[in-house]
Biopython code that builds the backbone (N, CA, C, O; Angstrom):
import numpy as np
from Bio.PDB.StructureBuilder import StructureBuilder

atoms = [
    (1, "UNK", "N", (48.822, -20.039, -8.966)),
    (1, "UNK", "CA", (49.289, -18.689, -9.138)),
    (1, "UNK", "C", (48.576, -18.085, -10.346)),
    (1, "UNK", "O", (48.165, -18.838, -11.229)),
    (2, "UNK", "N", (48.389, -16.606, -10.438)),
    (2, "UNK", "CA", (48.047, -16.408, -11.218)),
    (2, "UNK", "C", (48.804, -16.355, -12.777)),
    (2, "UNK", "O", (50.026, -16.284, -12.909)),
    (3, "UNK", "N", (47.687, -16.409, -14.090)),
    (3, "UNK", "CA", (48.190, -16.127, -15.429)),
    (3, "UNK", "C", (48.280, -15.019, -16.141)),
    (3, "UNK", "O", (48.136, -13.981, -15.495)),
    (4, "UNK", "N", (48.456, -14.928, -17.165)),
    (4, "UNK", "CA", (48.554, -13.888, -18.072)),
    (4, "UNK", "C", (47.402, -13.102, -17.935)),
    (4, "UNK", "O", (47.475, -11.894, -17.708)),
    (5, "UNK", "N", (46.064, -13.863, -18.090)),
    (5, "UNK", "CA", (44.638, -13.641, -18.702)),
    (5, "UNK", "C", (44.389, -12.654, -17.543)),
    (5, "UNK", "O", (44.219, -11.452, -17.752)),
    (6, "UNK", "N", (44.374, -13.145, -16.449)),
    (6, "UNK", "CA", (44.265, -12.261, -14.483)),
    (6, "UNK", "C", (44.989, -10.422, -15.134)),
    (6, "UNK", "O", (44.583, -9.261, -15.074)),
    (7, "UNK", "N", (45.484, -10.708, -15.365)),
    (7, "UNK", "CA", (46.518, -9.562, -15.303)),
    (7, "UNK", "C", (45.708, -8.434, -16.845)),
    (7, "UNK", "O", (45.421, -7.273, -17.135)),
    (8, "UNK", "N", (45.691, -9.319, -17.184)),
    (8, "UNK", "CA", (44.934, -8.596, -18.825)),
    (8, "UNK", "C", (43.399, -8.295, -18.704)),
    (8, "UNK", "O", (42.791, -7.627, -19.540)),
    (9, "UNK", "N", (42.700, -8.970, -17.343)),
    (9, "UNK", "CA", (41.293, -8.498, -17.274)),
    (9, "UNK", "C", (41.040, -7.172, -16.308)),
    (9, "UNK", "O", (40.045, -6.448, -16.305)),
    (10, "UNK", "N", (42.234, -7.066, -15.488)),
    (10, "UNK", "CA", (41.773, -5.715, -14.928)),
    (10, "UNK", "C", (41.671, -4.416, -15.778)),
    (10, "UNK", "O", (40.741, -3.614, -15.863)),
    (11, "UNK", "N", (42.961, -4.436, -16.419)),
    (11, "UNK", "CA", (42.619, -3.300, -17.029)),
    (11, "UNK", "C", (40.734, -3.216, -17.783)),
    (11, "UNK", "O", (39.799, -2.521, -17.385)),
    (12, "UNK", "N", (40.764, -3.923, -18.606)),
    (12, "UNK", "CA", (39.316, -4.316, -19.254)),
    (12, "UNK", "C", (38.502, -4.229, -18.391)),
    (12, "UNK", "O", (37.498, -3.748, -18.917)),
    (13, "UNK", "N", (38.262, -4.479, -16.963)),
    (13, "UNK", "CA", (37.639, -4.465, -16.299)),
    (13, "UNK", "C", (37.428, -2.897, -16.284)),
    (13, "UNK", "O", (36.342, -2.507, -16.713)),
    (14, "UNK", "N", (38.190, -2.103, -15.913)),
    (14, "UNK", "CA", (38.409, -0.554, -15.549)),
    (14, "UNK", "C", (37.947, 0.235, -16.408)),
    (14, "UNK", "O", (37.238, 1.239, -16.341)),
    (15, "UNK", "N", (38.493, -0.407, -17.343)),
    (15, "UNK", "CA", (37.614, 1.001, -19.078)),
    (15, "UNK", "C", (36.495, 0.377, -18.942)),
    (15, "UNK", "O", (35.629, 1.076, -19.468)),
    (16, "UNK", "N", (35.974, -0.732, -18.442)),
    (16, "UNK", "CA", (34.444, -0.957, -18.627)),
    (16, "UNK", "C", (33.537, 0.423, -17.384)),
    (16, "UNK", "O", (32.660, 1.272, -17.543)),
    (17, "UNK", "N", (34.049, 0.142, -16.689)),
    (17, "UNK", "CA", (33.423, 0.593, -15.373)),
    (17, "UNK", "C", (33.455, 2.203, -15.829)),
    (17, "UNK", "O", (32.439, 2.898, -15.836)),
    (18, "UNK", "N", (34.594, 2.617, -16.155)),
    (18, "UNK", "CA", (34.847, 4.009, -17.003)),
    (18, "UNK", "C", (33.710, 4.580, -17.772)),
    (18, "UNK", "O", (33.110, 5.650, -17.682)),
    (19, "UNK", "N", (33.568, 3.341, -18.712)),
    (19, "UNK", "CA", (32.646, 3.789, -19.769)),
    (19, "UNK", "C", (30.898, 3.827, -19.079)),
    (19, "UNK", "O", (30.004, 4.632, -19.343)),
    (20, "UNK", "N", (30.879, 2.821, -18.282)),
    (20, "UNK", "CA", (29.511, 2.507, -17.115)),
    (20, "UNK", "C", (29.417, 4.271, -16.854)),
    (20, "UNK", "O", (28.566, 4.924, -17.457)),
    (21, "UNK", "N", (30.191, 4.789, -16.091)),
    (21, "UNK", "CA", (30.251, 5.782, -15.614)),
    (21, "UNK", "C", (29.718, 7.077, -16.004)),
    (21, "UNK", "O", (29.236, 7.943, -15.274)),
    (22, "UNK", "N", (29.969, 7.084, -17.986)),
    (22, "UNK", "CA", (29.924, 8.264, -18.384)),
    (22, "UNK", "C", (28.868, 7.761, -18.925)),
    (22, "UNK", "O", (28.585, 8.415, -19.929)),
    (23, "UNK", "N", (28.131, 6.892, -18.738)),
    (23, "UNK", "CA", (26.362, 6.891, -19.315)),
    (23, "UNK", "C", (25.607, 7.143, -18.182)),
    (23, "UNK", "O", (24.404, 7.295, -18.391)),
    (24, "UNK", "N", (26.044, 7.238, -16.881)),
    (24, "UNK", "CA", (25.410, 7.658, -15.936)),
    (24, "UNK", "C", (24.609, 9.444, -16.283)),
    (24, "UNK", "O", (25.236, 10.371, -16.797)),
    (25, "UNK", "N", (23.245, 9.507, -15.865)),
    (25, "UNK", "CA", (22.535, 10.647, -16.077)),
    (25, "UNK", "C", (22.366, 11.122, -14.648)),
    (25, "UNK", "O", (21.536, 10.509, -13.976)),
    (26, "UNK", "N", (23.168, 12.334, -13.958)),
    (26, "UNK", "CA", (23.117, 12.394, -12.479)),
    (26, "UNK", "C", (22.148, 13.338, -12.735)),
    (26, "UNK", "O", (22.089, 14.020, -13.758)),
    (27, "UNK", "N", (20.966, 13.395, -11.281)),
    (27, "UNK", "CA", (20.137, 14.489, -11.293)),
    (27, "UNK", "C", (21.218, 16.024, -11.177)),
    (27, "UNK", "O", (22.428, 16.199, -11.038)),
    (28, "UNK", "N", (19.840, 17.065, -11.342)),
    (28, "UNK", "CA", (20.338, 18.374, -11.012)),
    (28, "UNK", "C", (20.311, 19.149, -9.507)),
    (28, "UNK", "O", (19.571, 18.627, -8.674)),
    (29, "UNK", "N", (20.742, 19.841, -9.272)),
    (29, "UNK", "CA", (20.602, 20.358, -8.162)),
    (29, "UNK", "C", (18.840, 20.426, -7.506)),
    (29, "UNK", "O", (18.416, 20.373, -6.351)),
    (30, "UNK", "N", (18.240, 20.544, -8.647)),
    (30, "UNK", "CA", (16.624, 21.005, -8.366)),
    (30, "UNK", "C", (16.115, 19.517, -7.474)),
    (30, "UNK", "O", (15.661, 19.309, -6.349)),
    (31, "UNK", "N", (16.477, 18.657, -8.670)),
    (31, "UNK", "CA", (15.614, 17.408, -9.129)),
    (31, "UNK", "C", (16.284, 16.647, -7.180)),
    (31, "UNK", "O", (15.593, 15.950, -6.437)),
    (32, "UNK", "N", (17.576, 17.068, -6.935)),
    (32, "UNK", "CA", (18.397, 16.031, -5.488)),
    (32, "UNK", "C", (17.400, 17.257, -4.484)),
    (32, "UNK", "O", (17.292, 16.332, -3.679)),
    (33, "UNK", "N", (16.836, 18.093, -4.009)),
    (33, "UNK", "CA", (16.270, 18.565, -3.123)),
    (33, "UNK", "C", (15.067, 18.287, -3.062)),
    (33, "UNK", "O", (14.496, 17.771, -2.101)),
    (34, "UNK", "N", (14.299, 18.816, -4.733)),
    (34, "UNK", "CA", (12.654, 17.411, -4.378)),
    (34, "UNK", "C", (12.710, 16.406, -3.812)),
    (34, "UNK", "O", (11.975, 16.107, -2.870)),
    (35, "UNK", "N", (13.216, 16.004, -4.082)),
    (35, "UNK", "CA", (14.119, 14.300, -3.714)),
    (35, "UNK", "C", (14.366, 14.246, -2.450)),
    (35, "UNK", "O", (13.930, 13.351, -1.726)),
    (36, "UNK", "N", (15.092, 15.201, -2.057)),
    (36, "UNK", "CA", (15.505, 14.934, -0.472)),
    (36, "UNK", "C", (14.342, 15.823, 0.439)),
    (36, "UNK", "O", (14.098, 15.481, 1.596)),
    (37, "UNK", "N", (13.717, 16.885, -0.137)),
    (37, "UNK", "CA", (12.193, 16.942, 0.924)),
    (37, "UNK", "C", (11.065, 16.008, 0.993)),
    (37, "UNK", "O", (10.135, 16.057, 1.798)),
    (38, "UNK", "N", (11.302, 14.920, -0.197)),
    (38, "UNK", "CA", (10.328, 14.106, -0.373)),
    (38, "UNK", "C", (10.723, 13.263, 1.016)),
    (38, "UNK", "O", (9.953, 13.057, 1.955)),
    (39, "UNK", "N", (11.828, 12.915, 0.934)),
    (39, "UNK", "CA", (12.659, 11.680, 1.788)),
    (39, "UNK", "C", (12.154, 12.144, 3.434)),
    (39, "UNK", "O", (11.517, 11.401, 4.180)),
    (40, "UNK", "N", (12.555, 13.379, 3.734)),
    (40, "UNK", "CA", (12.355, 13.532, 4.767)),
    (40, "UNK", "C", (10.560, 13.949, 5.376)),
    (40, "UNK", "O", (10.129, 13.782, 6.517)),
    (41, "UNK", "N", (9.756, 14.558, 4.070)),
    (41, "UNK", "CA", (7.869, 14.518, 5.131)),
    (41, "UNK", "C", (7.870, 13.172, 4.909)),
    (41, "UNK", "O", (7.260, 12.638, 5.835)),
    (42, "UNK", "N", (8.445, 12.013, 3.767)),
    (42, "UNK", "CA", (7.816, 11.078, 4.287)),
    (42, "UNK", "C", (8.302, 10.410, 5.595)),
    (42, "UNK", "O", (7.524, 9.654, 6.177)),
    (43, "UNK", "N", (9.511, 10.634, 6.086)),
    (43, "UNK", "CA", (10.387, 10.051, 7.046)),
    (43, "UNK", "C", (9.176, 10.364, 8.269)),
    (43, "UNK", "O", (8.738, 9.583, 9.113)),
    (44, "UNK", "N", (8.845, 11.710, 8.036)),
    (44, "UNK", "CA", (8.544, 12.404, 9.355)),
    (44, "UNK", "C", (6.969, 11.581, 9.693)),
    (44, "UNK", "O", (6.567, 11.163, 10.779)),
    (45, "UNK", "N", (6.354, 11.538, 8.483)),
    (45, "UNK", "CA", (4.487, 11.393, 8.541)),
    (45, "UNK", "C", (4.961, 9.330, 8.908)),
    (45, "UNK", "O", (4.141, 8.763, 9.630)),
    (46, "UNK", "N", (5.725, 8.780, 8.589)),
    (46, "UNK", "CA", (5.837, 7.378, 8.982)),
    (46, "UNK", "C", (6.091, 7.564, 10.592)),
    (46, "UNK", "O", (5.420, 6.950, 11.421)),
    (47, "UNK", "N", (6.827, 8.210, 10.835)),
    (47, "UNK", "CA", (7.248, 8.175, 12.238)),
    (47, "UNK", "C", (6.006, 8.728, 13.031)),
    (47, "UNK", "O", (5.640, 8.036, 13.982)),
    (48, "UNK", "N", (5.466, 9.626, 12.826)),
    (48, "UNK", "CA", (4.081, 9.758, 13.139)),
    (48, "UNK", "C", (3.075, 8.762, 13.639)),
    (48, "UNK", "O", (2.504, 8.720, 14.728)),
    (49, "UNK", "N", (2.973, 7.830, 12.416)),
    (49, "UNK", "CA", (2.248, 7.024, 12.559)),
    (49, "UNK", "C", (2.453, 5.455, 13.104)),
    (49, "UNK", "O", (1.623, 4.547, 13.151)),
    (50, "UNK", "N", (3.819, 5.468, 13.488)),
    (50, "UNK", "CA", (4.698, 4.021, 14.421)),
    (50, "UNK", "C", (4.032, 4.820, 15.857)),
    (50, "UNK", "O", (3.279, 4.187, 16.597)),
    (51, "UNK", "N", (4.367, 6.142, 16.123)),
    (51, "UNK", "CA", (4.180, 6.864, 17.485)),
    (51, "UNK", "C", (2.834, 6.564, 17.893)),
    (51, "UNK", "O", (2.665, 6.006, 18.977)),
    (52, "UNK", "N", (1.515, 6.968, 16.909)),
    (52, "UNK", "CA", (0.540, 6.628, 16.982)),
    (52, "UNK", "C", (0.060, 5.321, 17.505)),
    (52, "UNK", "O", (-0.718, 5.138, 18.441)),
    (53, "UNK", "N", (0.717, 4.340, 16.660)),
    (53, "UNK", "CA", (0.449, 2.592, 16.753)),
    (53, "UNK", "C", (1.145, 2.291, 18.219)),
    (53, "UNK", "O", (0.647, 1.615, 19.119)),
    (54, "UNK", "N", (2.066, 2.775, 18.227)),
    (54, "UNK", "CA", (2.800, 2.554, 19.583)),
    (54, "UNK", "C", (2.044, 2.769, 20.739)),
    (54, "UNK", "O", (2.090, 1.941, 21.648)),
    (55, "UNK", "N", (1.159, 4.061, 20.844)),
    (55, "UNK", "CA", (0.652, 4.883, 21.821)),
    (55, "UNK", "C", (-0.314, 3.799, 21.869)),
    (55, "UNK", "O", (-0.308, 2.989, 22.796)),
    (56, "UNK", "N", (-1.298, 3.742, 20.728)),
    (56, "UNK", "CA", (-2.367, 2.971, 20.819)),
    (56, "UNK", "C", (-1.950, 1.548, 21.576)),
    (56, "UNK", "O", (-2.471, 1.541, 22.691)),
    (57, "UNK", "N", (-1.330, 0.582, 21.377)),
    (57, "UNK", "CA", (-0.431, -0.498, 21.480)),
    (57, "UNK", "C", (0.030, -0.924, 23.319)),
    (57, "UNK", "O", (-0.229, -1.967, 23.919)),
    (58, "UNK", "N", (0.636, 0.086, 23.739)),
    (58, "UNK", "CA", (0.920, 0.637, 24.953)),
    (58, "UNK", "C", (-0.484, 0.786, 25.905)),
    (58, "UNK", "O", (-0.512, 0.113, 26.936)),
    (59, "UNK", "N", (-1.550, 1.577, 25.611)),
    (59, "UNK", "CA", (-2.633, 2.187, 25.948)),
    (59, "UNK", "C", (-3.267, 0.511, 25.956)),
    (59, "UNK", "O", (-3.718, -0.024, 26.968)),
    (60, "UNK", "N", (-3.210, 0.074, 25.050)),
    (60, "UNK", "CA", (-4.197, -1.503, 24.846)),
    (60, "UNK", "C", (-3.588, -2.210, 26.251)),
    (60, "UNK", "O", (-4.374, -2.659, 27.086)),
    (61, "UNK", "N", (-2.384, -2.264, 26.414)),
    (61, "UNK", "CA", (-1.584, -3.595, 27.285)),
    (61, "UNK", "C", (-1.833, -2.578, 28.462)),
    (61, "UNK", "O", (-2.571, -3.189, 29.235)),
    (62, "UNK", "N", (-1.745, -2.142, 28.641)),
    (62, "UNK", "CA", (-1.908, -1.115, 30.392)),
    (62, "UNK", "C", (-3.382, -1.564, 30.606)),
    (62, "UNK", "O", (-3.737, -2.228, 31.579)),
    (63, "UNK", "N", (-4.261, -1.115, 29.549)),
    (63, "UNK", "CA", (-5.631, -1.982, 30.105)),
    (63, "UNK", "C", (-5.650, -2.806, 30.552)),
    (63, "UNK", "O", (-5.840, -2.955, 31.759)),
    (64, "UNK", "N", (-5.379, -4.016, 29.403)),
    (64, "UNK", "CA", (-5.392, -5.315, 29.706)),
    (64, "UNK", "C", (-4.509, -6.060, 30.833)),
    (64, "UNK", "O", (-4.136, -7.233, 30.801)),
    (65, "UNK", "N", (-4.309, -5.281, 31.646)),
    (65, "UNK", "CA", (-2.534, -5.739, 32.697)),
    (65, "UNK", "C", (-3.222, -5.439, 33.870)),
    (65, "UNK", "O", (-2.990, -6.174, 34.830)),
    (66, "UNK", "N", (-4.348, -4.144, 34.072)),
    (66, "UNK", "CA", (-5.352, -3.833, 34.710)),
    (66, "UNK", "C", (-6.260, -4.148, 35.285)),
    (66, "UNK", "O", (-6.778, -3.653, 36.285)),
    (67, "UNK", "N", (-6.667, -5.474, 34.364)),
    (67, "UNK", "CA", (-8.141, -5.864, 34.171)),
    (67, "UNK", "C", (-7.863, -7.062, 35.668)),
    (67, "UNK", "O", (-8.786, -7.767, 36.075)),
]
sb = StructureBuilder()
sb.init_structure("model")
sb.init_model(0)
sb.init_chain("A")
sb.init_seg("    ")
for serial, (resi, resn, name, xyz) in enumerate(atoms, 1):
    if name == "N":
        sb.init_residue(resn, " ", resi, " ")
    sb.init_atom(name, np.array(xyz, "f"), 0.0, 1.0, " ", f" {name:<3s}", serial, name[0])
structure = sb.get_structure()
């Protein structure tokens, strides 16, 4: 069962996480939209280039299935 010590570390636990919290530096509105147009041309130009490999990939085995 539990002891004394169990019971006396949550709290401590909590003002830690508290204090974690308020050293956090959150971006600004500007800095989360660079950020999230970055996220998405790169999302888009990767997917691009799986489509590409794919096509190519596809195009190779239809030959070779041919032959």
């Amino acid at each position: 069962m539990g002891n004394s010590t169990d019971k006396q570390a949550k709290p401590s636990f909590f003002k830690g996480v508290k204090a974690e919290f308020k050293k956090i530096s959150w971006p600004d509105g500007r800095d989360t939209l660079k950020q999230s147009v970055a996220v998405v041309a790169i999302s888009i130009v990767v997917g691009i280039i799986i489509a590409l490999i794919d096509y190519v990939v596809k195009y190779g085995v239809n030959f070779l299935t041919s032959i």
